[in-house]
C-alpha positions in Angstrom: 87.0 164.9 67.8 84.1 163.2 66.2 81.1 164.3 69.0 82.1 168.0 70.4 79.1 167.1 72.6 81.6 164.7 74.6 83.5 168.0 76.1 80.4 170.4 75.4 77.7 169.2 75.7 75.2 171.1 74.6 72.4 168.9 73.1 71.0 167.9 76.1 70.7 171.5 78.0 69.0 172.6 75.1 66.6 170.0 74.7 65.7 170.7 78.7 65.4 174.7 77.8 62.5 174.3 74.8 60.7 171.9 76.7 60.7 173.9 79.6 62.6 172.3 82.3 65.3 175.0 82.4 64.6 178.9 82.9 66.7 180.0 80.0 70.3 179.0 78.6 72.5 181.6 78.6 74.2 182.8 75.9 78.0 182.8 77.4 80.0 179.9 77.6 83.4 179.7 79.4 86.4 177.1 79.1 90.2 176.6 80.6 92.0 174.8 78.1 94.4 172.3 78.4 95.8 170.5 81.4 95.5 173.0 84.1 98.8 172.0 86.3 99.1 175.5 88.0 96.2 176.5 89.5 97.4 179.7 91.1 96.3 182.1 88.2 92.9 180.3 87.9 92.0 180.9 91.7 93.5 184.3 91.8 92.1 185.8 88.7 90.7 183.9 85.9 88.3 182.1 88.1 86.6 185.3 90.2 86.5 186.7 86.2 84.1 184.0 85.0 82.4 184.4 88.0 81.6 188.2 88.2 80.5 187.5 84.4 78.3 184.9 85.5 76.6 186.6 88.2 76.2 189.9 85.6 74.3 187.0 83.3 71.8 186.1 86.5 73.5 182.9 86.0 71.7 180.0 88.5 73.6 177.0 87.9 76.7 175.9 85.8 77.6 172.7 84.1 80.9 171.7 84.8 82.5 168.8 82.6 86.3 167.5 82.1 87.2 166.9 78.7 
């Protein structure tokens, strides 16, 4: 992969957080690799994981991409 930006993008959050258009970036970042054809796991433990984490990081909003 030539641009990680493509499935992380990171640039642009960043750019938004010094100029002051985002409270703060947090330091965290969570992924679910690969081609996620059972679901079951995700809902009933991986996902209520990331988001207890999230909430302990005051976390407002999340950026959600595909890759």
């Amino acid at each position: 992969m030539r641009d990680v930006n493509i499935s992380l993008p990171d640039r642009s959050p960043a750019r938004a957080d010094r100029a002051g258009e985002l409270g703060a970036l947090r330091p965290s970042c969570y992924s679910f690799m690969g081609a996620q054809r059972e679901v079951a796991r995700i809902e009933s433990e991986t996902g209520p994981e990331v988001g207890r984490r999230l909430r302990e990081e005051s976390v407002d909003a999340a950026l959600i991409t595909p890759t």
